[in-house]
C-alpha positions as CSV (number, residue, x, y, z in Angstrom):
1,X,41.4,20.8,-11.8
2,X,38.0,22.5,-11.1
3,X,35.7,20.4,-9.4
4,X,31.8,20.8,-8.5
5,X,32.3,22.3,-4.8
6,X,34.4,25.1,-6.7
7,X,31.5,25.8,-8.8
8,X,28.1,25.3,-6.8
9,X,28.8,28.1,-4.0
10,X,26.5,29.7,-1.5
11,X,22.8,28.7,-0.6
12,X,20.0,31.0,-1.1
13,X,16.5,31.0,-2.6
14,X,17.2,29.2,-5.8
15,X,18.1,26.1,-4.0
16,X,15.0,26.5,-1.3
17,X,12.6,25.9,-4.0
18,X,14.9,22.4,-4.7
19,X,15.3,21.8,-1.1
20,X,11.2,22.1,-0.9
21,X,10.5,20.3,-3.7
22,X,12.8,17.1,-2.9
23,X,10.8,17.8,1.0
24,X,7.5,16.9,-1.1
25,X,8.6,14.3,-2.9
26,X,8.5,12.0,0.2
27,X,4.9,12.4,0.5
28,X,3.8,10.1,-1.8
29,X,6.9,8.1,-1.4
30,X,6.0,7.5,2.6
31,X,1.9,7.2,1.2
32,X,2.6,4.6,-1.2
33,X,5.3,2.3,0.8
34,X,3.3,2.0,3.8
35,X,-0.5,2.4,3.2
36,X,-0.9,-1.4,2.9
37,X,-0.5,-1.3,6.6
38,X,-3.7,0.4,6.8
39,X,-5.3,-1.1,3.8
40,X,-4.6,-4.8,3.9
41,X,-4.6,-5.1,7.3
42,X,-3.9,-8.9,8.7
43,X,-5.7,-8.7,12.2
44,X,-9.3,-8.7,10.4
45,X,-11.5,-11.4,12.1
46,X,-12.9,-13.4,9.8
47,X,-14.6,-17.0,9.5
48,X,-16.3,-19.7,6.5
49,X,-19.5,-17.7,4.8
50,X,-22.9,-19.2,6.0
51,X,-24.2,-21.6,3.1
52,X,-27.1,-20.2,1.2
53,X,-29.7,-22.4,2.5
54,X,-28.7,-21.3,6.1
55,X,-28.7,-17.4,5.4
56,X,-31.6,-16.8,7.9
57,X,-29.4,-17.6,10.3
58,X,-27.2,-15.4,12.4
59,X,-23.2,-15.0,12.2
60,X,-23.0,-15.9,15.9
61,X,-25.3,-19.2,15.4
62,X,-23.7,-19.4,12.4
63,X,-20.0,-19.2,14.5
64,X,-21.1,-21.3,17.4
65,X,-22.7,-24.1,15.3
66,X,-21.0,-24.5,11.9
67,X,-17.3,-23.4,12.2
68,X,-15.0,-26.2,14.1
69,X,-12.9,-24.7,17.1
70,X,-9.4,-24.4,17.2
71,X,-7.0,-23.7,20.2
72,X,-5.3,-20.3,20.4
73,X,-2.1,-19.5,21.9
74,X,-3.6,-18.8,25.4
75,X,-5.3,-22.2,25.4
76,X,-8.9,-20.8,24.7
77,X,-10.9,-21.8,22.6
78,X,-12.3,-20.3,19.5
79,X,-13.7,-20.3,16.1
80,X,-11.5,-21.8,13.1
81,X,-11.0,-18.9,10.2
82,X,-10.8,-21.4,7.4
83,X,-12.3,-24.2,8.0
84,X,-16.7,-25.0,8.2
85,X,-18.3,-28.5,9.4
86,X,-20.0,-29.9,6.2
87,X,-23.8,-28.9,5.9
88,X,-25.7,-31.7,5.0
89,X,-29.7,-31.8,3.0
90,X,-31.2,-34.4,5.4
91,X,-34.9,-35.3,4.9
92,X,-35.3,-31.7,3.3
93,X,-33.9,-30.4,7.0
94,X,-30.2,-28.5,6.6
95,X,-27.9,-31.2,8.8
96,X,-24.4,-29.8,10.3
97,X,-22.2,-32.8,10.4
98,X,-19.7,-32.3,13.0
99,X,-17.6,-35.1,11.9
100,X,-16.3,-33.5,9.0
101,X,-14.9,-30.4,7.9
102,X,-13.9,-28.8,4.4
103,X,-12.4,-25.3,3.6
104,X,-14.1,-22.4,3.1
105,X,-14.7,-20.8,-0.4
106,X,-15.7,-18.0,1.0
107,X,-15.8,-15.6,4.0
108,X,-17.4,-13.2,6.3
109,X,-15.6,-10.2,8.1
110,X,-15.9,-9.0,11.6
111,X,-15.9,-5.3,10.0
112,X,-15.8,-1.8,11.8
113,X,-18.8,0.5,10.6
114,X,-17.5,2.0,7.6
115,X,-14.1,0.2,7.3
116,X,-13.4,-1.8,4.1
117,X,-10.4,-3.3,3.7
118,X,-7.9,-4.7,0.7
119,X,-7.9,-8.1,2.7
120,X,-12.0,-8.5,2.4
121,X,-12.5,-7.1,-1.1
122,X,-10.0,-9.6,-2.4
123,X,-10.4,-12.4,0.5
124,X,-7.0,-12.4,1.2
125,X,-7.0,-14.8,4.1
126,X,-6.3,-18.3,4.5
127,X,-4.5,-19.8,1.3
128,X,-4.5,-16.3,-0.5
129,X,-2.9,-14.8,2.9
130,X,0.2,-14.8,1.4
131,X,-0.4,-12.4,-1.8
132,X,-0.5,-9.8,1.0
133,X,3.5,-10.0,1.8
134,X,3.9,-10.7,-2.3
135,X,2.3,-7.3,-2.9
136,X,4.7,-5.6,-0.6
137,X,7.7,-7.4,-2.1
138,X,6.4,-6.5,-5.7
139,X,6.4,-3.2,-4.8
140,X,9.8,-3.1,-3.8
141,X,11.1,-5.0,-6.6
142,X,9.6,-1.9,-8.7
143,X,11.2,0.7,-6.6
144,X,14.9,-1.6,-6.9
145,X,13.6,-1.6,-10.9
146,X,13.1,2.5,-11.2
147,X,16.1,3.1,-9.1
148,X,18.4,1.1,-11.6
149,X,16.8,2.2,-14.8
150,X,16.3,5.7,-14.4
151,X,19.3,6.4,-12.6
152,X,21.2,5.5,-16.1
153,X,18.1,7.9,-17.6
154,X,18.5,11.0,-15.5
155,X,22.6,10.8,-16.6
156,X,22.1,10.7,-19.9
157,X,19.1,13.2,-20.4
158,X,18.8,15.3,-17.4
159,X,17.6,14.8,-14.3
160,X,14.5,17.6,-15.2
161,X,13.8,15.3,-18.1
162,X,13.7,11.9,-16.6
163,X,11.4,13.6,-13.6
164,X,9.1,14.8,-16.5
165,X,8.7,11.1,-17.6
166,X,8.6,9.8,-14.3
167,X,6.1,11.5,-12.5
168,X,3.2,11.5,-14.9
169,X,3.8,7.4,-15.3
170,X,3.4,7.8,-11.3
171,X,0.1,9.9,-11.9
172,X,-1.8,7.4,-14.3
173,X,-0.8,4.4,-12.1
174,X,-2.3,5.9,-8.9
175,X,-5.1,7.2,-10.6
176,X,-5.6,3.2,-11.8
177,X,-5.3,1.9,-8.5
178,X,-8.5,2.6,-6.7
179,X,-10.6,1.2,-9.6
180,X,-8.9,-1.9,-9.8
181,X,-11.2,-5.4,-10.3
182,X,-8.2,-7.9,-9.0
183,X,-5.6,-7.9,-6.7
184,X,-3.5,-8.6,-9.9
185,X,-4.7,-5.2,-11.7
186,X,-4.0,-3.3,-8.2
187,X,-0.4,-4.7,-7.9
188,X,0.3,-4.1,-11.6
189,X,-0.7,-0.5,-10.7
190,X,1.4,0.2,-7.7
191,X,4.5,-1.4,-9.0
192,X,4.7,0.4,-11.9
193,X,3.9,3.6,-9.2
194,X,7.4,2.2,-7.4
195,X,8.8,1.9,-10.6
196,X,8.4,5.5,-11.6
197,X,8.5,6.8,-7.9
198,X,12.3,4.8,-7.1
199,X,13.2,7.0,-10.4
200,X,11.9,10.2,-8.4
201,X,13.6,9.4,-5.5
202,X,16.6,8.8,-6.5
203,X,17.0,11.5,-9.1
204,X,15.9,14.1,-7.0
205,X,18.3,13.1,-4.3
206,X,21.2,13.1,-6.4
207,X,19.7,16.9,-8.0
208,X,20.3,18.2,-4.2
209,X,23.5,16.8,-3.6
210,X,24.3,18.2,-7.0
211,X,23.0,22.0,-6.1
212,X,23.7,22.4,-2.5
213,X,26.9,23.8,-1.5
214,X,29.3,20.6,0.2
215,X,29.0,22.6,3.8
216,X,24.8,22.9,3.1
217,X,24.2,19.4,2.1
218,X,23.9,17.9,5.3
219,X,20.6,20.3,6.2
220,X,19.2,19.8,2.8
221,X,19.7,16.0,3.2
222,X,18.0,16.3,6.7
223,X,15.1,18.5,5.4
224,X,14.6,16.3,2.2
225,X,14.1,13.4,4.3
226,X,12.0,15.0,7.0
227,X,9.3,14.8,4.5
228,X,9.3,11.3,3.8
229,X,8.7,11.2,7.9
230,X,5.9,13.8,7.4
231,X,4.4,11.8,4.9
232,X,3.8,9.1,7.1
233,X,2.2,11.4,9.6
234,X,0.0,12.4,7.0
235,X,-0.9,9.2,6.1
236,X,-2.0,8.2,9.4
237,X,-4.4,11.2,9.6
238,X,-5.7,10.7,6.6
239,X,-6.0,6.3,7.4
240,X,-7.9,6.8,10.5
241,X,-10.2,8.9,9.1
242,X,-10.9,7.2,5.6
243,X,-11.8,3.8,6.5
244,X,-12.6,2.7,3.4
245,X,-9.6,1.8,1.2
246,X,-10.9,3.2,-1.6
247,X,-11.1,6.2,-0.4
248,X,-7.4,6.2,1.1
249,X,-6.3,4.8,-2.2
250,X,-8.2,8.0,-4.1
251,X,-7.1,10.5,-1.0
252,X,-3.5,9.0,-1.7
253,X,-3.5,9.8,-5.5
254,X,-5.1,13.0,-4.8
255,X,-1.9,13.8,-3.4
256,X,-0.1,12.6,-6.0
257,X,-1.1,15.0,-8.7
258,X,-1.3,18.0,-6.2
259,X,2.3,17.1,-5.3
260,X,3.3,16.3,-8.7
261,X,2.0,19.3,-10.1
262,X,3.9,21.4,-8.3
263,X,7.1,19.8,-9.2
264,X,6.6,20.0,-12.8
């Protein structure tokens, strides 16, 4: 019985432009996985917005008088991130009771000069802290999705034709991402991204192992996943010098349709 190592033989130019093209792939595989590190960042200091009728003041009067003080983990003290002593009309006088507190309803960051960030355009701090680890996991629940569903896909109709779906339903999704109004809207964007890109993935892995000669597929497994690697080099570059995450988010789907051009 003949099977595929008998047939697929040798390893010349042919399968360099697979080998490349499953290298690029992991681009905006690497880009999309782990930009939320840079763009929704959990270290951001951030504290209760100043009440309107106290806006003259300054965010360090504002810190020192109206936020309560809560121990840190090396016993010092310092200001509470949720949490504002109630401010009071008195006699036409603004009055900062000290005996009570209530959350905030808003906040104000302690923001680099230029650097905007996922976690203050959707104030996701405090109670809504926890929709930055759901993104993540919705992400990867799109990718497991993708992975499962297009597998099936690329065995029935090709693996050029489900790549042909996949990568422009990757295209519009990044390209919706940096315009996005609610942290709902961006999320619905990237996971049908990790939707279409677990497709890619896994598709074009099983296209190398399917072209490469048995003794070659070690290399081409190697180089194929040398560029998810790059990608996150890349992505640091581009993070450190685009501090605004729309920007990133725009540089990032730039990428995307470079990248995707080229493999269609």
């Amino acid at each position: 019985m003949t099977n595929i190592d008998d047939v697929v033989t040798g390893f010349g130019p042919w399968h360099y432009g697979i080998v490349a093209f499953v290298f690029l792939r992991g681009f905006p595989c690497a880009f999309f996985s782990m930009s939320p590190t840079f763009m929704v960042p959990s270290t951001v200091d951030h504290w209760c917005a100043r009440p309107n009728s106290l806006g003259n003041w300054t965010a360090e009067q504002w810190r020192t008088y109206g936020i309560p003080k809560e121990t840190e983990a090396e016993g010092a003290l310092a200001p509470e991130h949720c949490m504002m002593h109630v401010v009071e009309e008195v006699d036409g006088s603004q009055v900062i009771s000290n005996a009570s507190t209530v959350e905030c309803s808003s906040w104000e960051y302690d923001l680099e000069d230029g650097a905007h960030y996922l976690t203050n355009h959707f104030n996701l701090v405090c109670s809504r802290a926890w929709l930055r680890a759901a993104s993540q996991s919705f992400y990867m629940a799109g990718g497991l999705l993708g992975c499962l569903v297009f597998s099936h896909i690329s065995d029935w109709y090709g693996r050029k034709k489900a790549l042909a779906f996949m990568i422009p339903v990757s295209w519009l999704s990044a390209c919706i991402m940096p315009f996005s109004t609610s942290f709902l809207m961006y999320n619905i964007g990237r996971m049908a991204a990790s939707f279409a890109m677990g497709g890619i993935w896994n598709a074009s892995y099983t296209l190398i192992t399917e072209c490469v000669e048995a003794k070659h597929r070690a290399i081409a497994s190697f180089v194929a996943s040398v560029g998810w690697t790059t990608g996150l080099l890349i992505l640091v570059g581009f993070a450190w010098y685009l501090r605004n995450w729309v920007h990133l988010q725009i540089a990032i789907s730039l990428s995307m349709l470079v990248t995707g051009a080229l493999w269609l």
